[in-house]
C-alpha positions as CSV (number, residue, x, y, z in Angstrom):
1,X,123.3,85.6,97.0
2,X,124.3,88.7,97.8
3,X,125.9,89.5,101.4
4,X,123.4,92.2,102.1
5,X,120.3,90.7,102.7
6,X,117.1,92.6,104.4
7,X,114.7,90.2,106.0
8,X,111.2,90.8,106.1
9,X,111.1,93.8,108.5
10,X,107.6,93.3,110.5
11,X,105.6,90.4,108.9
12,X,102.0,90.6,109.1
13,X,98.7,89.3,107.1
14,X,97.4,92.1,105.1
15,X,95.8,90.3,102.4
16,X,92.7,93.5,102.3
17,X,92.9,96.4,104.0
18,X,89.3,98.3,104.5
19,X,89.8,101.8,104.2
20,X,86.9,103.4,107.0
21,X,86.1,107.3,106.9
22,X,86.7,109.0,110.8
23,X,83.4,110.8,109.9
24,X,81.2,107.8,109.4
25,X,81.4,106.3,113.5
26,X,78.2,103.9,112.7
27,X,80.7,101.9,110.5
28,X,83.8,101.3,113.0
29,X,82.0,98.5,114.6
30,X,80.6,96.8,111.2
31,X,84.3,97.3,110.1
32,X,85.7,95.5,113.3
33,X,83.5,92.0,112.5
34,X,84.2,91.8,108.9
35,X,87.0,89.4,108.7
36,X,89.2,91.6,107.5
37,X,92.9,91.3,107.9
38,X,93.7,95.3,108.3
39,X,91.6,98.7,108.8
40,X,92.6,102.0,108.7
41,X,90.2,104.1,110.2
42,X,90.8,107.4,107.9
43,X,91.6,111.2,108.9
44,X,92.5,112.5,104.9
45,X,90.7,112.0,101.9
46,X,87.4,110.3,102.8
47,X,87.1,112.9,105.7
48,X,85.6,116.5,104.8
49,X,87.2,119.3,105.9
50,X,85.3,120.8,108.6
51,X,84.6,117.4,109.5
52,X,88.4,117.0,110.3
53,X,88.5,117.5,114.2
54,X,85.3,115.4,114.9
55,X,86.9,112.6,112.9
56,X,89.5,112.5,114.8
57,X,87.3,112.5,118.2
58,X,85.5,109.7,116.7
59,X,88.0,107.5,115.7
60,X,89.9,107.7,119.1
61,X,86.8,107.1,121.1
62,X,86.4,104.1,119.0
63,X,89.8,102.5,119.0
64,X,89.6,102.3,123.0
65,X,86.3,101.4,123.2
66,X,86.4,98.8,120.9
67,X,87.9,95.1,121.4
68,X,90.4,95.3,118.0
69,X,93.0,92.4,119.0
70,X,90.3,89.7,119.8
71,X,88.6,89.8,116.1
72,X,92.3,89.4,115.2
73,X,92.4,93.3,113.3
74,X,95.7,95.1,112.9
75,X,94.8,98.8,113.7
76,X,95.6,101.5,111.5
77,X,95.0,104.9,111.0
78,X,95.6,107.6,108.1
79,X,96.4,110.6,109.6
80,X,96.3,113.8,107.2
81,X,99.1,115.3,105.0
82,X,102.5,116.6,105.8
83,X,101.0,119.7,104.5
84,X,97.9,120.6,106.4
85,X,97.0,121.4,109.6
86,X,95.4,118.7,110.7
87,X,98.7,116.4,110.7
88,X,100.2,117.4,113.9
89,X,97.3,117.1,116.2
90,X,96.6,113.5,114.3
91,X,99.7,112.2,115.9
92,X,99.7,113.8,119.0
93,X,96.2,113.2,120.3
94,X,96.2,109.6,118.6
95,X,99.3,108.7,120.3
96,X,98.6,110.3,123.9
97,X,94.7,109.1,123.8
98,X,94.8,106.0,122.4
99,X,98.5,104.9,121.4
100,X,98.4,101.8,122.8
101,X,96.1,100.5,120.8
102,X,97.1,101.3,117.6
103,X,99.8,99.0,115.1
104,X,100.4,101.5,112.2
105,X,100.1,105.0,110.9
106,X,99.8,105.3,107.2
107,X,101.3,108.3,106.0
108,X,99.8,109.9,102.8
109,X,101.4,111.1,100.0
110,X,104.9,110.5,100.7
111,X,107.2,112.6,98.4
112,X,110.9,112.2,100.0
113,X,111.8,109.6,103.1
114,X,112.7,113.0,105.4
115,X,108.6,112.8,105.0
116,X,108.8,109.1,107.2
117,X,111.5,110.8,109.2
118,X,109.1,113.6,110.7
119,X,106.1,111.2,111.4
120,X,108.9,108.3,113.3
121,X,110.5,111.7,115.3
122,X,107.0,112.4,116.6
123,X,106.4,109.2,117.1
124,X,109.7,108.6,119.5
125,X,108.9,111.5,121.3
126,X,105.1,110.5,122.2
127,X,106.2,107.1,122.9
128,X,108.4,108.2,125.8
129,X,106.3,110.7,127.0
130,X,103.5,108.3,127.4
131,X,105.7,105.4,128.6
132,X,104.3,103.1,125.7
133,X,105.7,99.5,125.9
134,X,104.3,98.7,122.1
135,X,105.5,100.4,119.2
136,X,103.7,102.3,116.8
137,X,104.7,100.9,112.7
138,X,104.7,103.5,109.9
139,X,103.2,102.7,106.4
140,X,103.5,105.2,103.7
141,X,101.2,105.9,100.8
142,X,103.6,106.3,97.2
143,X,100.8,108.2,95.3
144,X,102.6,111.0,93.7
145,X,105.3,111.2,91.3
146,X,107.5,112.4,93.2
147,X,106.9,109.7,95.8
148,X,107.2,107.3,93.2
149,X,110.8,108.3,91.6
150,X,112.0,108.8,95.2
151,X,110.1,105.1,96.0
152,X,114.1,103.0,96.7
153,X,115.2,105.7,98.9
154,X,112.3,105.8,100.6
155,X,112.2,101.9,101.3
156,X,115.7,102.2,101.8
157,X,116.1,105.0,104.2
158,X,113.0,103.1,105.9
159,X,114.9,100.2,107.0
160,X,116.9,101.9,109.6
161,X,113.3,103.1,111.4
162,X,109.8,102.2,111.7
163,X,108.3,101.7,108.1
164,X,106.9,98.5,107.5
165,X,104.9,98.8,104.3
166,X,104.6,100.7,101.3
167,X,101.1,101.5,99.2
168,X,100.0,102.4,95.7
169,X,97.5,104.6,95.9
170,X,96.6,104.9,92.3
171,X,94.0,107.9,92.4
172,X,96.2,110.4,93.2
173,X,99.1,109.2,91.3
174,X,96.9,109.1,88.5
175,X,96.3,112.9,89.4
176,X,99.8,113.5,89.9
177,X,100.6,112.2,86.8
178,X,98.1,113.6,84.7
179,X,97.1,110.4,83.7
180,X,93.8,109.9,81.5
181,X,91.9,107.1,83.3
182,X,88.5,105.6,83.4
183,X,88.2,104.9,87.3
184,X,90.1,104.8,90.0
185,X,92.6,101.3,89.9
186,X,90.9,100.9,86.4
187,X,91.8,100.7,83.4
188,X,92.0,103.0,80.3
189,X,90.7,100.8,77.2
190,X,92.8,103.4,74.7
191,X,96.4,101.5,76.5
192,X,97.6,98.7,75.6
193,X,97.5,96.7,78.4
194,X,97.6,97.9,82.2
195,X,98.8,101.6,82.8
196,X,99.5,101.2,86.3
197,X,102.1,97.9,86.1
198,X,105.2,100.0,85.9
199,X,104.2,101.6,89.2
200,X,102.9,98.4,90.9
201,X,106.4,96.8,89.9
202,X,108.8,99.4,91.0
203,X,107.0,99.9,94.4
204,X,107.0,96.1,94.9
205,X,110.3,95.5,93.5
206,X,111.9,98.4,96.2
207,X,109.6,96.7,99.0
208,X,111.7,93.2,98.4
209,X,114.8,94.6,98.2
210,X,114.6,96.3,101.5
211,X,111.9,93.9,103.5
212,X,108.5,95.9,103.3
213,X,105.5,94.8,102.2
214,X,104.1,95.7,99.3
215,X,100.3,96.8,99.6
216,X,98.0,97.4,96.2
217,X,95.6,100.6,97.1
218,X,92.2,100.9,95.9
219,X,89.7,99.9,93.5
220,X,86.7,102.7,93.1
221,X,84.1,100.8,90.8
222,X,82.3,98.9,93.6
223,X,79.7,97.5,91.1
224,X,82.6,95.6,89.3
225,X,83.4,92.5,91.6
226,X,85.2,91.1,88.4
227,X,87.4,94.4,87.7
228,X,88.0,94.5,91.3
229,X,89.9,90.7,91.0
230,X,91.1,90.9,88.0
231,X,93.2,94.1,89.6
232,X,94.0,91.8,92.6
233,X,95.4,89.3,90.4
234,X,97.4,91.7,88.8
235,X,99.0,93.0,91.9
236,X,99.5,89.5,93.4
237,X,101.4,88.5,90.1
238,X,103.8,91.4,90.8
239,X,104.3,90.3,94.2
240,X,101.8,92.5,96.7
241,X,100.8,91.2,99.8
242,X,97.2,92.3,99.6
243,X,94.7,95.3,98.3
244,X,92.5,97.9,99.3
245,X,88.8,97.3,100.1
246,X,86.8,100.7,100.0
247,X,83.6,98.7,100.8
248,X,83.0,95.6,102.7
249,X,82.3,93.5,100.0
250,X,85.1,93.6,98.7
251,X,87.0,92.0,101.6
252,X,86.0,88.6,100.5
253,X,87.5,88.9,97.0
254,X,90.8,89.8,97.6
255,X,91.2,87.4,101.0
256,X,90.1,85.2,98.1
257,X,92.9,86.2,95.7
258,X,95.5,86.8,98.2
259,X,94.9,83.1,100.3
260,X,97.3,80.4,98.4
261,X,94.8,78.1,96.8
262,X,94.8,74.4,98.6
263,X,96.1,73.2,95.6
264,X,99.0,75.3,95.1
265,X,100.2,74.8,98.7
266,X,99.8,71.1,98.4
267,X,102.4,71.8,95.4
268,X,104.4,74.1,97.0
269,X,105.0,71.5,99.9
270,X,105.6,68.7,97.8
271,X,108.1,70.9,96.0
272,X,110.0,70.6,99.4
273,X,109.5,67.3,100.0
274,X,111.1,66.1,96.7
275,X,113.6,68.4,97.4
276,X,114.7,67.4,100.5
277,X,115.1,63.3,99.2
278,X,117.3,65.2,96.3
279,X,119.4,66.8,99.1
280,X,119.6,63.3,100.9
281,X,120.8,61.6,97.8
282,X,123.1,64.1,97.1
283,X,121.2,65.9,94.3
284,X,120.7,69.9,93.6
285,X,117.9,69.1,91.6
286,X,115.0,66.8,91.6
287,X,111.7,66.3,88.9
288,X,108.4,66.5,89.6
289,X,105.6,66.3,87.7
290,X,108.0,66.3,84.5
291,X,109.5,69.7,85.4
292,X,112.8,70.2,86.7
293,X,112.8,72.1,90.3
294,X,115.9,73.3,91.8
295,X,116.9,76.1,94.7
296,X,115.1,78.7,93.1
297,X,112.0,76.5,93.1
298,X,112.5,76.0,96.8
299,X,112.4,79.5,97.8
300,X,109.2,80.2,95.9
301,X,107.3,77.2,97.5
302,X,108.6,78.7,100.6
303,X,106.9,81.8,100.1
304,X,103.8,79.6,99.8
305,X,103.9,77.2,102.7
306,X,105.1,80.6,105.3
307,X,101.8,82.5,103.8
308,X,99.4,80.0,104.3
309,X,100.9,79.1,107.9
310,X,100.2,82.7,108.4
311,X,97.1,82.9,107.4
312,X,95.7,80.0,109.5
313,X,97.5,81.0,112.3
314,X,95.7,84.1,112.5
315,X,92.1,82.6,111.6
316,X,92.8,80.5,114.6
């Protein structure tokens, strides 16, 4: 193992994240008692353009008047791009109006890290002018190709401030990259395989190596439960954390994806069981089942066991 090592930076349960538009108020509180693990409450592309400032009303009226922490919700919000006009006021009137309240802003379309920089300067700055005792996480959307090819500095650079998580938002990378697909998070039937695994990798590979986590974006074909986990499945396999939900019922399949099956904990523990009588016979290795487990196998069904304590510990 290498001597550089970065730990899991902030862990949290994000198994689905439900994206909710600023403009749509009479869905905040629906939102709040879905079971979901995450929401962002969203300022950019589900929000209309002269529907902007009133979104932004909205969604601060409705993080302080709504009860977030006791339905167990970690608050988020997408502010708008770098390069509008909105972006500013977004921070600022979040942060003085409502800061306390709110775990994460997710950053869209995230080109270079000096993009991160701007939003955790800000951030600083409104945290000491308000006197804030909690501080505000950064998430940042990878959804263009530049993003992308900049994707380890940006997880890199991230370590020494507040990001915690990167995304794959697939439409826009799709756009950026002039790709020819079928939906949004589908995919095309005239390639061989999945288009968008590359991508999924190389995000997730540069979460691990510097300790974010690694979020899947969304899936537009709400009609398609299947597509919708089969997508899951995919991004789990690569090592994300949890997916997108752009409508309520999708929460259910990808807490069902993303929750360790009983079965594979009950593995996963007994992994470290016959590993630790190895270890107290002297032994490196041990069998199980007929298959040879070892370190490596260790560390896996650790990743198990620590998700599923997490997950129960927040359903309690």
């Amino acid at each position: 193992m290498s001597h550089t090592l970065y730990e899991t930076k902030t862990p949290r349960v994000q198994r689905c994240e439900l994206a909710v538009p600023g403009s749509r108020p009479e869905m905040f509180e629906k939102a709040l008692k879905s079971g979901v693990d995450f929401i962002f409450l969203d300022l950019e592309d589900a929000v209309a353009p002269d529907d902007k400032i009133q979104a932004r009303k909205n969604i601060i009226q409705a993080i302080n008047d709504l009860d977030w922490k006791s339905h167990g919700v970690t608050l988020s919000v997408r502010i708008n791009g770098l390069d509008t006009q909105y972006m500013v006021r977004d921070v600022v009137d979040l942060v003085e109006q409502a800061g306390h309240k709110i775990d994460t802003l997710l950053i869209p379309k995230v080109g270079v890290y000096a993009d991160v920089y701007m939003v955790e300067a800000m951030l600083s700055q409104l945290e000491m002018q308000q006197g804030l005792k909690n501080r505000i996480g950064v998430e940042a959307l990878i959804e263009t190709a530049l993003g992308m090819a900049n994707v380890e500095d940006i997880a890199r650079r991230g370590t020494a401030g507040r990001l915690e998580a990167l995304h794959f938002g697939v439409a826009d990378y799709a756009a950026s990259n002039r790709a020819r697909t079928t939906n949004i998070g589908g995919l095309n039937p005239d390639y061989p395989g999945d288009q968008w695994h590359a991508a999924i990798s190389r995000m997730t590979v540069a979460c691990r190596a510097f300790g974010l986590r690694p979020i899947d974006g969304p899936f537009g074909d709400i009609q398609d439960p299947e597509g919708y986990k089969q997508a899951a499945r995919r991004a789990a396999a690569l090592g994300c954390e949890g997916k997108w939900a752009i409508h309520p019922t999708q929460i259910a399949l990808a807490n069902e994806v993303f929750t360790p099956p009983t079965a594979e904990v009950d593995k996963a523990k007994r992994i470290l069981t016959a590993l630790k009588e190895a270890a107290a016979q002297g032994k490196g290795a041990a069998s199980l089942d007929g298959r040879l487990i070892d370190a490596a196998s260790e560390r896996m069904a650790n990743n198990i066991v620590k998700m599923a304590e997490a997950i129960a510990a927040k359903s309690k």
